[in-house]
C-alpha positions as CSV (number, residue, x, y, z in Angstrom):
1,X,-13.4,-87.6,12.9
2,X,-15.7,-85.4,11.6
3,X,-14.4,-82.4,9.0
4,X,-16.3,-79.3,8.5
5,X,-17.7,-79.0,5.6
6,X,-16.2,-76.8,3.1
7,X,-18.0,-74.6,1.1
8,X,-17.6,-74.9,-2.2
9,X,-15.3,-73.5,-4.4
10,X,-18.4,-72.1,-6.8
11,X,-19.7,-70.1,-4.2
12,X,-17.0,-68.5,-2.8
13,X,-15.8,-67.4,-6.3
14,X,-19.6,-66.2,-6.8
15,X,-19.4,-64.1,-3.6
16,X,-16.1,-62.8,-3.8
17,X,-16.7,-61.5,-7.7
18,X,-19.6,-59.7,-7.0
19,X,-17.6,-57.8,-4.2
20,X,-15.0,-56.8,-6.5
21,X,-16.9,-56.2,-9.3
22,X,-15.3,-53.0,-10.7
23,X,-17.2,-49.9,-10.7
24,X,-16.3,-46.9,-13.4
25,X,-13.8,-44.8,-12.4
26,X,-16.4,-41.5,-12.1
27,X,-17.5,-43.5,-9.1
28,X,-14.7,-43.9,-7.2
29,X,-13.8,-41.4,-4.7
30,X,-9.8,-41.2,-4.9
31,X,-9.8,-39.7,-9.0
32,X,-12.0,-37.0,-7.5
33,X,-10.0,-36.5,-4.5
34,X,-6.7,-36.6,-6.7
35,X,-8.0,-34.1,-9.3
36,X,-9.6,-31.3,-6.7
37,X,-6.0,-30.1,-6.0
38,X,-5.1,-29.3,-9.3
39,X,-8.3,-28.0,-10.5
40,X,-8.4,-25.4,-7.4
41,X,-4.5,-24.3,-8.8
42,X,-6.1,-23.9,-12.6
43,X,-9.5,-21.7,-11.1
44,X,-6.8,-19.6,-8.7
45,X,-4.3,-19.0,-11.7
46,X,-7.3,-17.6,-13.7
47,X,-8.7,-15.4,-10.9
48,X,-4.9,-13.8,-10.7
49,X,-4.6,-13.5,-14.6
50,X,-7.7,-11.3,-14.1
51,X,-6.7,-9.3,-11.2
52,X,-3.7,-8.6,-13.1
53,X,-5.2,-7.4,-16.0
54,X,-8.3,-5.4,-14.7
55,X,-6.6,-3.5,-12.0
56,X,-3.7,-0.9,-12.5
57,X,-0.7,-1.0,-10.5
58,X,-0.3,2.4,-9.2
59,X,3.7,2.0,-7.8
60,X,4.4,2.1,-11.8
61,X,4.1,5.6,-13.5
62,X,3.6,6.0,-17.4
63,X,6.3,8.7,-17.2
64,X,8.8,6.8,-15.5
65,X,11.7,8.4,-17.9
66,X,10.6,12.2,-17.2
67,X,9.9,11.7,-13.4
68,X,14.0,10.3,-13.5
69,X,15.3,13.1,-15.4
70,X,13.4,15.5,-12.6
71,X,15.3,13.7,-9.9
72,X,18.8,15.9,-9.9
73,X,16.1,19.1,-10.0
74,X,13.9,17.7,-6.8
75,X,17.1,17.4,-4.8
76,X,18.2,21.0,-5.5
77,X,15.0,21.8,-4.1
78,X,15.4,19.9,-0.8
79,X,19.0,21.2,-0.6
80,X,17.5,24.8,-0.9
81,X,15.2,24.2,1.9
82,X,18.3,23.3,3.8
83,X,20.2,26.3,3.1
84,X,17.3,28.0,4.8
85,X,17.2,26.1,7.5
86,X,13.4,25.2,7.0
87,X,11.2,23.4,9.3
88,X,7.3,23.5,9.0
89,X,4.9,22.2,11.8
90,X,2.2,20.2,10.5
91,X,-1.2,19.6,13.0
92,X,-4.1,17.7,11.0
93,X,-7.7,17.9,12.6
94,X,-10.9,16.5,11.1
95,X,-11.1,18.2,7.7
96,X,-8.2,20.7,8.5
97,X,-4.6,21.3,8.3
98,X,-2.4,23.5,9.8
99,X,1.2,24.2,8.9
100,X,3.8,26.8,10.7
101,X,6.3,27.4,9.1
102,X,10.1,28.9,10.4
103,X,13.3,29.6,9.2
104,X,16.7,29.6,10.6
105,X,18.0,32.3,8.3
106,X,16.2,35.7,6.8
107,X,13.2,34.1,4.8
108,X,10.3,36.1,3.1
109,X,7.6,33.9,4.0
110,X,5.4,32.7,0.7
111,X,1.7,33.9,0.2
112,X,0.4,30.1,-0.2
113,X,1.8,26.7,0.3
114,X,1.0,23.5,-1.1
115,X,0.6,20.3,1.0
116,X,0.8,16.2,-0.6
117,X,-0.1,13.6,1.8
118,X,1.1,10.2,-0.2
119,X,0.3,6.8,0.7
120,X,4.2,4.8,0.2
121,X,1.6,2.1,-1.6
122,X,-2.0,3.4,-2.4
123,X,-2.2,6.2,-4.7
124,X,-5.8,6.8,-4.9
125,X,-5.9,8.0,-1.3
126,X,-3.0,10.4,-1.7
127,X,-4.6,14.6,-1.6
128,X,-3.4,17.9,-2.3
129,X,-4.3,20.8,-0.6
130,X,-3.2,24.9,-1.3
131,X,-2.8,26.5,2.3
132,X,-3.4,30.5,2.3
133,X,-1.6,32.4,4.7
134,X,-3.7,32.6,7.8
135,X,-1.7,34.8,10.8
136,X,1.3,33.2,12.1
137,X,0.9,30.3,9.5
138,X,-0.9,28.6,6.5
139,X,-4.2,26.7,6.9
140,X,-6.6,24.6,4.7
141,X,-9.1,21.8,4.3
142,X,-8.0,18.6,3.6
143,X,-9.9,14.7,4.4
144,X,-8.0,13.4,7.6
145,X,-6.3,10.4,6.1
146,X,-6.2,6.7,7.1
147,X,-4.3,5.8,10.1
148,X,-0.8,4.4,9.2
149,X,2.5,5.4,7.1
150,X,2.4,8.6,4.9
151,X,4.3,11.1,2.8
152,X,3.9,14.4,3.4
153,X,5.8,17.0,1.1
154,X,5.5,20.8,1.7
155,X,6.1,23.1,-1.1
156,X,6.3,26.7,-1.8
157,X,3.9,28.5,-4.7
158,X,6.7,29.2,-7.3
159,X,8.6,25.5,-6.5
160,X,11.4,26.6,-5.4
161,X,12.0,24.8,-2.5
162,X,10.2,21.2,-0.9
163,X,10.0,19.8,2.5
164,X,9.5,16.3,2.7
165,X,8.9,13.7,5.4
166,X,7.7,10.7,6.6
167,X,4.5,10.5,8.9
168,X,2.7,8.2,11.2
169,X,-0.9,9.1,11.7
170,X,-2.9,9.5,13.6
171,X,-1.0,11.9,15.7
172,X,-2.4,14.0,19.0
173,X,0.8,16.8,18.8
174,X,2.0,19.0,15.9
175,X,4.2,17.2,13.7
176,X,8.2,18.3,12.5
177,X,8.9,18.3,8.9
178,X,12.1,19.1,7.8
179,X,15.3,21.0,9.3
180,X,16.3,19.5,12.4
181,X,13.9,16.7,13.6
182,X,16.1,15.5,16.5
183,X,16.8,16.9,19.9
184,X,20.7,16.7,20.0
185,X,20.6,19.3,16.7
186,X,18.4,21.9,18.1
């Protein structure tokens, strides 16, 4: 009986070295593919560190402290408008608004009003407008703001009294700010 012949043990050793010769480790692919997680985390931690520093957070105030002690005072306000039973209609058109305003109780109706339209999260965009008295109401110029959720806050000349509400524009009818904003009170 005939055996095959077996290579021999030089050869195979030969062979099989050469295959597993070991490269450096630059030229494997797993270290690289191991390391590009934690090397994305380290480049994304710096790109926040520098947002953070280079751009102002405009929900924070530098007179935090002052703004809180005018609280109690910004509340009398509001209350006053209540007393009066205030309620202004607010219509903004392309570079115009519009405000009527009415009272439930005798009122001498002020010369000028002033309008704040506040983004809840974006200060830059908020605007201020002075509205003259212009027949049965006030009118002014004013940049139609984004669509979305805003502030709006109506004030006399002298400050004595504030309307303030929460809008979502873009709106096709005149909007209610303060004084009875629901059906069942009217």
């Amino acid at each position: 009986m005939n055996r095959p012949a077996m290579p021999r043990k030089d050869a195979m050793t030969t062979a099989t070295a050469r295959e597993r010769t070991p490269q450096p480790w630059y030229r494997e692919p797993w270290p690289w593919f191991l390391m590009v997680g934690p090397f994305i985390v380290i480049v994304a931690g710096i790109v926040t560190a520098w947002i953070a520093v280079k751009t102002s957070d405009g929900l924070v105030t530098e007179d935090y402290y002052k703004q809180g002690l005018m609280v109690g005072e910004t509340l009398v306000r509001s209350r006053h408008a209540e007393e009066l039973g205030l309620r202004a209609g607010l219509r903004l058109r392309e570079g115009a608004i519009r405000v009527r305003l009415e009272s439930e109780r005798p009122f001498t109706m002020p010369a000028a009003l002033d309008v704040t339209l506040s983004h809840p999260t974006r200060a830059g965009l908020d605007q201020q407008s002075r509205l003259l008295r212009d027949g049965d109401g006030y009118a002014g110029t004013i940049n139609l703001p984004a669509s979305g959720h805003w502030l709006v806050l109506i004030e006399d000349e002298g400050k004595t009294w504030r309307l303030m509400s929460a809008l979502v524009l873009p709106a096709a009818n005149e909007l209610m700010v303060g004084g009875c904003e629901t059906a069942d009170c009217r």
